[in-house]
C-alpha positions in Angstrom: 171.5 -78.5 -1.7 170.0 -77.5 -4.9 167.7 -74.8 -3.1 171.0 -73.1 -1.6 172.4 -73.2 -5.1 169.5 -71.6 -6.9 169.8 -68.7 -3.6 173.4 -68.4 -4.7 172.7 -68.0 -8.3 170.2 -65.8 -7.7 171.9 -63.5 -5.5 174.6 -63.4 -8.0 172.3 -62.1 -10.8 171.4 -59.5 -8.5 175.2 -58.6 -7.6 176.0 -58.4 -11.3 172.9 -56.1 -13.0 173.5 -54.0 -9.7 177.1 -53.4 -10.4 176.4 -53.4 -14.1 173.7 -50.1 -13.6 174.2 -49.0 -10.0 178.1 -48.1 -10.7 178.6 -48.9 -14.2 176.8 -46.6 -16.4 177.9 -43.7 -14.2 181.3 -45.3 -14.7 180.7 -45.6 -18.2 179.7 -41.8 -18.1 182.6 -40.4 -16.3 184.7 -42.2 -19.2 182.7 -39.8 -21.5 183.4 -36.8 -19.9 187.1 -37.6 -19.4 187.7 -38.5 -22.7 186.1 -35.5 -23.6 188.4 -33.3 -21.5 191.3 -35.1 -23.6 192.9 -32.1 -25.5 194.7 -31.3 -28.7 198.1 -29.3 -27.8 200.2 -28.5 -25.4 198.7 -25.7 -23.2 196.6 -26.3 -20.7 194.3 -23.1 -21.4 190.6 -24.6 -20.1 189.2 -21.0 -22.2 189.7 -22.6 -25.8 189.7 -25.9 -25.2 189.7 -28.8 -28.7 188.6 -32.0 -27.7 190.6 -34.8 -29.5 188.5 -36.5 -32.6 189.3 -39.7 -31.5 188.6 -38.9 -27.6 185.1 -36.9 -29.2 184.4 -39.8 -30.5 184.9 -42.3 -27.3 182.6 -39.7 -25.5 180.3 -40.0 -28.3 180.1 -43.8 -27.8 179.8 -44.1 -23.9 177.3 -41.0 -24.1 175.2 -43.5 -26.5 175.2 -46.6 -24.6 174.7 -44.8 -21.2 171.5 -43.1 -23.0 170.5 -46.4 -24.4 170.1 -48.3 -21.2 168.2 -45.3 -20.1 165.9 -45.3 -22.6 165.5 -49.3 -22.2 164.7 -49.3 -18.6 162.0 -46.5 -19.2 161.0 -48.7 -21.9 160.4 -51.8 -19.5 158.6 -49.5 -16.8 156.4 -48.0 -19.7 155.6 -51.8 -21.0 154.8 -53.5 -17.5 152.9 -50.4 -16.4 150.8 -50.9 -19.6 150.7 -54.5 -18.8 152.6 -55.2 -22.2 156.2 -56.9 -22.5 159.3 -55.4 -24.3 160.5 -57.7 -26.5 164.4 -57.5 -28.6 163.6 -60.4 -31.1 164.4 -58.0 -33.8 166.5 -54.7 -35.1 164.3 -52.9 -33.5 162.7 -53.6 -29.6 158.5 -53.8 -29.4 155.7 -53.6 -27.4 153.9 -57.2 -27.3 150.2 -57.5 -25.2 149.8 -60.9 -23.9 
């Protein structure tokens, strides 16, 4: 019984970080770009269009995270492949041989 259960919990790790970046930074990234299409004023003139401030800066925000989890997975693919570890025990994440 406990094998099946850590095959269940294991499989649901791998549900959960799939969902998380196979449909949910693109998710996250078509929230950007929709919020980015939100528009001050009435007319729907695409030649001059003003992005909200506050829809700016929702785009700003998804844009970020979507680049940071970019940036963090090349950082784990750079590490192994120099047979370091990336480590978060800090502000800011490091390189660690060993």
């Amino acid at each position: 019984m406990n094998i099946l259960w850590l095959a269940l919990e294991g499989a649901w790790n791998v549900l959960w970080v799939g969902m998380l970046l196979g449909a949910g930074l693109p998710a996250i990234f078509a929230m950007g770009i929709r919020a980015m299409s939100y528009g001050v004023g009435a007319d729907a003139d695409a030649t001059d269009h003003v992005p909200h401030p506050a829809a700016k800066a929702v785009a700003y925000l998804c844009f970020g995270i979507v680049i940071l989890a970019v940036v963090t997975g090349i950082g784990v693919i750079v590490a192994h492949g120099l047979g370091a570890e990336l480590v978060f025990d800090g502000l800011v994440p490091r390189f660690v041989t060993g």
